[in-house]
Z-matrix of the N, CA and C atoms (Angstrom, degrees):
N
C 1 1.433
C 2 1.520 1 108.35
N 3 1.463 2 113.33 1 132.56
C 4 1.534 3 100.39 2 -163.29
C 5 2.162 4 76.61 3 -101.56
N 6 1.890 5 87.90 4 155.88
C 7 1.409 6 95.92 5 169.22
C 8 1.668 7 124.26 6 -98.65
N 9 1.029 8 119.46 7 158.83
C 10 1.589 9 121.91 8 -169.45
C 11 2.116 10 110.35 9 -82.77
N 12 0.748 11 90.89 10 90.66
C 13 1.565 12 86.00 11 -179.53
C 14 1.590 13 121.10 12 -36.62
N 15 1.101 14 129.71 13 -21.24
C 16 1.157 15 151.31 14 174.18
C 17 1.860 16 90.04 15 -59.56
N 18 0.852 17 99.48 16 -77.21
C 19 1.753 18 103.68 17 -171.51
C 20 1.629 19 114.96 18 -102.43
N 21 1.158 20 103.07 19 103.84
C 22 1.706 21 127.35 20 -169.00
C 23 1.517 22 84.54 21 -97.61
N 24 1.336 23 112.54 22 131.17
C 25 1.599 24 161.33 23 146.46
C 26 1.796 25 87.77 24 13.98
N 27 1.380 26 109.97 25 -47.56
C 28 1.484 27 120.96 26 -164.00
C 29 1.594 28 108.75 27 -50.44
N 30 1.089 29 102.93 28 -50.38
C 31 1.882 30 129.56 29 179.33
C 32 1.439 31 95.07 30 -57.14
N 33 1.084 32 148.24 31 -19.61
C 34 1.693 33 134.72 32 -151.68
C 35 1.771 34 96.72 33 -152.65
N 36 1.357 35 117.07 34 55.26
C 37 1.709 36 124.13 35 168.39
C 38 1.292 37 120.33 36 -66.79
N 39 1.765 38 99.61 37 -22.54
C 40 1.785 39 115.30 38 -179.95
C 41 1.847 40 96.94 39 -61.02
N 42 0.908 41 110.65 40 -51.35
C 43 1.440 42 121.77 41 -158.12
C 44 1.681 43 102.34 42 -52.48
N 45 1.367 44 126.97 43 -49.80
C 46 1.219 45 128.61 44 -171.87
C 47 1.582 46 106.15 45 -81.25
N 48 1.605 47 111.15 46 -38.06
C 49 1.713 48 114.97 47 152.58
C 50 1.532 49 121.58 48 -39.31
N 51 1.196 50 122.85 49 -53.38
C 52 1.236 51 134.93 50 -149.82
C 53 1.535 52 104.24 51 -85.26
N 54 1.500 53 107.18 52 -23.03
C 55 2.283 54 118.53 53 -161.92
C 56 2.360 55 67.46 54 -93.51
N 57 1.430 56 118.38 55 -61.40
C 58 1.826 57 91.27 56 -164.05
C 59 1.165 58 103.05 57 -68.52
N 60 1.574 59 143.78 58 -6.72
C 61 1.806 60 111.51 59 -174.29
C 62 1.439 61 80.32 60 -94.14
N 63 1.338 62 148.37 61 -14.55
C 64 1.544 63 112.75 62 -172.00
C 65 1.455 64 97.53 63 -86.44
N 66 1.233 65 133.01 64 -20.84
C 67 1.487 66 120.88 65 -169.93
C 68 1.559 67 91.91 66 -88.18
N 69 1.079 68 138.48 67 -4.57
C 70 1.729 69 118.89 68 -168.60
C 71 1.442 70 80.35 69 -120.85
N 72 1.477 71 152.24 70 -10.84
C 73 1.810 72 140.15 71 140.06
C 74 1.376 73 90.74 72 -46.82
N 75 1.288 74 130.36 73 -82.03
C 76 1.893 75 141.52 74 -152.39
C 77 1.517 76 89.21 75 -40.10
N 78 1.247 77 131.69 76 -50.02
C 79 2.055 78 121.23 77 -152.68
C 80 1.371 79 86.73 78 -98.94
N 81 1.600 80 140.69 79 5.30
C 82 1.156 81 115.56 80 179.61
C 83 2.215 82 116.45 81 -96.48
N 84 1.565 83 92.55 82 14.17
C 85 1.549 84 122.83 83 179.08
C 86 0.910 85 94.93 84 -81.24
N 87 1.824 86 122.08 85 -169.35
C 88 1.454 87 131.42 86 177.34
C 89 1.350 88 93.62 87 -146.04
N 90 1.347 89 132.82 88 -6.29
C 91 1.342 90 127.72 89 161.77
C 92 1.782 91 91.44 90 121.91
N 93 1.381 92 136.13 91 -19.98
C 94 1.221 93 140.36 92 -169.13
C 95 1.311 94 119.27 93 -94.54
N 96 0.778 95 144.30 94 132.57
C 97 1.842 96 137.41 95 165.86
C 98 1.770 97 113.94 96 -51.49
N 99 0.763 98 123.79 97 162.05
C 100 1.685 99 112.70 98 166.79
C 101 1.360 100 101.38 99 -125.57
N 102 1.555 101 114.56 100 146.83
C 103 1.075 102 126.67 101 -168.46
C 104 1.364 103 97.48 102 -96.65
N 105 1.237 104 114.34 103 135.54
C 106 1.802 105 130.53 104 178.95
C 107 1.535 106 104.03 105 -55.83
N 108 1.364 107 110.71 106 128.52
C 109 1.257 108 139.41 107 -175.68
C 110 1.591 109 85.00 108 -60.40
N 111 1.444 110 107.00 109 141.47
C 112 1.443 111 124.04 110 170.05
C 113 1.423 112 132.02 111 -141.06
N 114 1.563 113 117.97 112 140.59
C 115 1.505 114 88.96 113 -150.93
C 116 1.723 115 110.79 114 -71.84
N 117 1.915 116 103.52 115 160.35
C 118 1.420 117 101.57 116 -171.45
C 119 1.421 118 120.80 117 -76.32
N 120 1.242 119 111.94 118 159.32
C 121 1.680 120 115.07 119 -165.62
C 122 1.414 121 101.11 120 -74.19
N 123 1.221 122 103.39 121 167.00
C 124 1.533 123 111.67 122 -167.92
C 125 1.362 124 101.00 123 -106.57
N 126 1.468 125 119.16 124 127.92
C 127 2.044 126 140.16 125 -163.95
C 128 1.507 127 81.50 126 -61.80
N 129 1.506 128 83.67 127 158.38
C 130 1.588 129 105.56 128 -167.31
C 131 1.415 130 99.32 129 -79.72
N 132 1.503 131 109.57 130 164.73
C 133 1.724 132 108.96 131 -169.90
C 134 1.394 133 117.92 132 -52.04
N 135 1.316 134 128.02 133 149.47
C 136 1.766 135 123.90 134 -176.03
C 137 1.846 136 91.64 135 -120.21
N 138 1.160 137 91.74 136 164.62
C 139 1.753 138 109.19 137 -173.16
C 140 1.848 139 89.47 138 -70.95
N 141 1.256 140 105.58 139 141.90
C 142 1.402 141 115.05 140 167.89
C 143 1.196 142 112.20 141 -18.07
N 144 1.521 143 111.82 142 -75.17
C 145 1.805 144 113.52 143 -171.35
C 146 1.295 145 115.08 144 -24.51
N 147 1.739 146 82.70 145 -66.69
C 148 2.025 147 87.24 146 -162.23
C 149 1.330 148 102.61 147 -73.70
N 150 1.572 149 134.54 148 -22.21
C 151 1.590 150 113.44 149 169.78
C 152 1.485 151 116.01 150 -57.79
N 153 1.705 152 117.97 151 -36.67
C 154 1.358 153 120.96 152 166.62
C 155 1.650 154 115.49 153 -41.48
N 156 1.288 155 111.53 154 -70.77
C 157 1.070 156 127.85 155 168.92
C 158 1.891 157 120.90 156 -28.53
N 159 0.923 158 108.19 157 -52.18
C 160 1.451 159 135.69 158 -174.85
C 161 1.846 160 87.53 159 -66.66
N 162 1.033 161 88.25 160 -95.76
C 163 1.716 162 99.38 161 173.41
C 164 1.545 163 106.62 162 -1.87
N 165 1.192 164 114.26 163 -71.22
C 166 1.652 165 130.04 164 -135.49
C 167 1.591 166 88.77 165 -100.07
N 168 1.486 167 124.02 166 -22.80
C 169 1.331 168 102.78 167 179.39
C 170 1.646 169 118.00 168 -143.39
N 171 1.144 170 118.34 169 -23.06
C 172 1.683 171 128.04 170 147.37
C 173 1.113 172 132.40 171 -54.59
N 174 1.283 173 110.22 172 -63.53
C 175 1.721 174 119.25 173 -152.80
C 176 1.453 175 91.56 174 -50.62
N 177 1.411 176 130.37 175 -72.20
C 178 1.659 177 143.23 176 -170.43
C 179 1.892 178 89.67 177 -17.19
N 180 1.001 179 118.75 178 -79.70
C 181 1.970 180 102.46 179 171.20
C 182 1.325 181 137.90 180 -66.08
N 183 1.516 182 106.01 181 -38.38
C 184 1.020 183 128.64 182 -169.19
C 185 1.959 184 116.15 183 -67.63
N 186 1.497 185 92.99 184 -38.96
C 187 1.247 186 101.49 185 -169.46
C 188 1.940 187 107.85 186 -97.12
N 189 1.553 188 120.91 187 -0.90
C 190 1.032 189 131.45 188 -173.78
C 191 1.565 190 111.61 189 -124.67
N 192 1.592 191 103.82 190 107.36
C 193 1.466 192 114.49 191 170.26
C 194 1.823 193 124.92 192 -31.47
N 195 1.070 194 85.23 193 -44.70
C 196 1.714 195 106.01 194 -169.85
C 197 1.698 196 101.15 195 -66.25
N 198 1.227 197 108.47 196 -16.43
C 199 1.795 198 93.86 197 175.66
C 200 1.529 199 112.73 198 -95.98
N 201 1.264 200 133.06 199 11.03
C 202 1.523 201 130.35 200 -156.32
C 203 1.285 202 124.51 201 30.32
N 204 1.508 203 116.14 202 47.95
C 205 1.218 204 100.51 203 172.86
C 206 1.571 205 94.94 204 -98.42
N 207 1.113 206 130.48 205 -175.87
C 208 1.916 207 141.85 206 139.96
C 209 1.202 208 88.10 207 -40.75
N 210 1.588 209 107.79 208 148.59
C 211 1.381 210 108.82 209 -157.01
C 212 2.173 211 79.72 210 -126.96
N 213 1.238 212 124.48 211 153.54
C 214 1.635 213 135.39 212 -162.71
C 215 2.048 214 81.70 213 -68.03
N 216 0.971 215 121.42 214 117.13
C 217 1.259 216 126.45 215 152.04
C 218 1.696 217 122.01 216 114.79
N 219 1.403 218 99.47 217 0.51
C 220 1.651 219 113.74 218 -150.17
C 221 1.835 220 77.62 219 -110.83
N 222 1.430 221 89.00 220 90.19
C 223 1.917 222 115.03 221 177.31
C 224 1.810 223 81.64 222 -41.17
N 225 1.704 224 107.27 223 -93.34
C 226 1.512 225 104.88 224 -152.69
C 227 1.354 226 128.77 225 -53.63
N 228 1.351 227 110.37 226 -14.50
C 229 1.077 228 123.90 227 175.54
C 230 1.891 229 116.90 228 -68.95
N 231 1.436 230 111.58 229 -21.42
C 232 1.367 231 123.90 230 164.08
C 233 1.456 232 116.04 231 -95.43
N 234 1.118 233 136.16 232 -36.59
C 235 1.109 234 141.28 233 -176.80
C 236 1.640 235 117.57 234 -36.64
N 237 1.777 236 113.16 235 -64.77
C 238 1.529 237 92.96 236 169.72
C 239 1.764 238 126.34 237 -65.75
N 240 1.212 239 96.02 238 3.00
C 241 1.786 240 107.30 239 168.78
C 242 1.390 241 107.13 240 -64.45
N 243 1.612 242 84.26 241 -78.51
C 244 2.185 243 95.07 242 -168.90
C 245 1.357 244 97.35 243 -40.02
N 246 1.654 245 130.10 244 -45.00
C 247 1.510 246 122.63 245 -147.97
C 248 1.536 247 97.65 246 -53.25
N 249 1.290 248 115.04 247 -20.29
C 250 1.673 249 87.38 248 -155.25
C 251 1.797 250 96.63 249 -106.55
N 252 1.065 251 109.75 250 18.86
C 253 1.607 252 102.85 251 162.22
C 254 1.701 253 124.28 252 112.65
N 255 1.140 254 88.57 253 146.17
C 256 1.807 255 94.75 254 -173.62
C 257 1.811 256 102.04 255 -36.60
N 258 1.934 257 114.32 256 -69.05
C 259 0.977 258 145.49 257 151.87
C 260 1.469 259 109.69 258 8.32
N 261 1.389 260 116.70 259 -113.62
C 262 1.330 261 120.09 260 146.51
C 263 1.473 262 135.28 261 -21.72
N 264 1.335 263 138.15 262 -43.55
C 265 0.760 264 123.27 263 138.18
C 266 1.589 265 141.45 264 -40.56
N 267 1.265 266 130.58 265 -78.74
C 268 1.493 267 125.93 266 139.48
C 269 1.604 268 120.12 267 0.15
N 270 1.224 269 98.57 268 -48.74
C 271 1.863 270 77.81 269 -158.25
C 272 1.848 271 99.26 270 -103.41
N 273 1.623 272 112.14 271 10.93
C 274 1.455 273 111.67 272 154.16
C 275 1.497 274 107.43 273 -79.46
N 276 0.886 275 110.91 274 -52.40
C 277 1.797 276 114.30 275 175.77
C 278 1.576 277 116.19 276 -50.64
N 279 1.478 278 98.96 277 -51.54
C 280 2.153 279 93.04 278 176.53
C 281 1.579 280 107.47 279 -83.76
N 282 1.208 281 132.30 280 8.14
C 283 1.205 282 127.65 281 -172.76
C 284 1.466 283 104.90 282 -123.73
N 285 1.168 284 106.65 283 -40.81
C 286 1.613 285 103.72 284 172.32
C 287 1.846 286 93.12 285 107.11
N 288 1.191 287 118.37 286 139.82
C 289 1.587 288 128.20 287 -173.62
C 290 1.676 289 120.87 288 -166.82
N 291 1.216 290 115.61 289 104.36
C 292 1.640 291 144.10 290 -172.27
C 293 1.662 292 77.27 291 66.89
N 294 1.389 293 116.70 292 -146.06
C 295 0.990 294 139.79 293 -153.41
C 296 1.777 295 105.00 294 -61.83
N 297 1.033 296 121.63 295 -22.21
C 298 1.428 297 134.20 296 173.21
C 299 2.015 298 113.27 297 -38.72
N 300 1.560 299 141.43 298 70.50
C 301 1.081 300 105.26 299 -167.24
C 302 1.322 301 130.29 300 -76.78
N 303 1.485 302 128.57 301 170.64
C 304 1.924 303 111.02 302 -159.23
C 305 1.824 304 96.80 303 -56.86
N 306 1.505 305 94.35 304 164.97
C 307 1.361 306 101.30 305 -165.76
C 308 0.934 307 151.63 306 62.00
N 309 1.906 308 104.35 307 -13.72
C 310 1.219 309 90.42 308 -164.53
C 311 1.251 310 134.71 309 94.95
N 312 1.693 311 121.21 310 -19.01
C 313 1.008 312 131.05 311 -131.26
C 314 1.604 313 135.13 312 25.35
N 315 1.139 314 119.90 313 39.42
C 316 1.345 315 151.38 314 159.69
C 317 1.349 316 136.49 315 -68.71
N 318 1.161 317 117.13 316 29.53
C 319 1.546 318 125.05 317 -138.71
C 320 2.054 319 111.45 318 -71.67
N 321 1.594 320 90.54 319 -19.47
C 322 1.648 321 97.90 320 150.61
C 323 1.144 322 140.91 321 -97.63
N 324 1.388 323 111.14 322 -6.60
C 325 1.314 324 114.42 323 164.52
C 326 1.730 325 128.21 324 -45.35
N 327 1.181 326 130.12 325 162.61
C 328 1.437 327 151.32 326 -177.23
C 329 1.258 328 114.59 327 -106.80
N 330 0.797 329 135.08 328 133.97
C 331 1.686 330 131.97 329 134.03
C 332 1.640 331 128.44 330 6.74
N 333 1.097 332 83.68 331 -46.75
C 334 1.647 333 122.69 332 -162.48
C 335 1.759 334 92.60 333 -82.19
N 336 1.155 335 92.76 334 -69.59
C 337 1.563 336 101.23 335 172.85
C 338 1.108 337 153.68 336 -46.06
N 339 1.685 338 99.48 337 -28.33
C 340 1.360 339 132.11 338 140.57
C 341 1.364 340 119.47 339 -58.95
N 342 1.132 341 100.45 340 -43.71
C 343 1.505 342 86.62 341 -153.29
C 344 1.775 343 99.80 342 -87.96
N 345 1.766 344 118.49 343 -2.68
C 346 1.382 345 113.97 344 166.27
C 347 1.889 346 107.62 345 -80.10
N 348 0.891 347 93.37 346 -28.99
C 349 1.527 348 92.03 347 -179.95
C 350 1.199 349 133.89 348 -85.14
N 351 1.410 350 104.37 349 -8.75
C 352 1.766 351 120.66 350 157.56
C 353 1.400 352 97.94 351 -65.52
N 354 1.357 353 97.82 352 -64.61
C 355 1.682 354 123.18 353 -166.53
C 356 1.909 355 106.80 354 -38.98
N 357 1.157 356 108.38 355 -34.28
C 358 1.558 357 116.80 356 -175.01
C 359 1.496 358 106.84 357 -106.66
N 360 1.768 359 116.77 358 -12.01
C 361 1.747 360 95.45 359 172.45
C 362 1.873 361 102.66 360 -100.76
N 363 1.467 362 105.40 361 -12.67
C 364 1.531 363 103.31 362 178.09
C 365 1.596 364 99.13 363 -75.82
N 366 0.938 365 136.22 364 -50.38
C 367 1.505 366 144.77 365 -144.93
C 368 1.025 367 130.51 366 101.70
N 369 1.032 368 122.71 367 16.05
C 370 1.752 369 131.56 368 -139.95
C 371 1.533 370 117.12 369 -171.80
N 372 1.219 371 158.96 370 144.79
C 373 1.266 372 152.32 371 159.39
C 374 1.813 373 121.35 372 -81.59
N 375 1.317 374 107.73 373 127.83
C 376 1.373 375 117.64 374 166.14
C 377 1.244 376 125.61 375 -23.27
N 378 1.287 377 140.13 376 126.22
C 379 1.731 378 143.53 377 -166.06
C 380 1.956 379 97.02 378 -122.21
């Protein structure tokens, strides 16, 4: 390609800009496609109570992406939670943890109560 003397290299800085941000976009991949975020399935049915429960004092985070909490049903999204224990678990919920406030705002809740309503937004029960 012959160049135009009129316009020396100087005039066109985008051009040598433009060849490194697409190669430093290209390495910022992993080589995989990502599959489009979809919304999460909804936890399997809970006994009245704790759906009451859930209802009246979870769902408002729990059930809405937009607050970052673990969202009621989103398995992996609980998983490094449950891992670390009934224990730990529990006493982020009665104590309150990052954005989490104590209880839950749950202020009748149990132990017990907690720990069904983990048990039904993880998928799984506390170990």
């Amino acid at each position: 390609m012959r160049r135009d003397p009129r316009f020396p290299d100087v005039c066109f800085p985008w051009r040598r800009s433009a060849v490194v941000l697409a190669l430093l976009l290209a390495a910022c991949g992993n080589g995989h496609p990502q599959a489009a975020a979809g919304p999460v399935p909804a936890p399997p049915p809970a006994s009245p109570a704790v759906q009451k429960i859930y209802d009246g004092s979870c769902r408002t985070c729990h059930g809405n992406p937009a607050s970052g909490a673990p969202q009621a049903g989103d398995v992996q999204a609980w998983a490094a939670r449950v891992a670390q224990g009934r224990e730990v678990v529990l006493g982020h919920v009665i104590n309150g943890y990052k954005k989490m406030p104590p209880m839950g705002l749950c202020t009748q809740c149990s132990e017990d109560d907690f720990a069904a309503l983990t048990a039904y937004m993880a998928g799984g029960p506390l170990k």
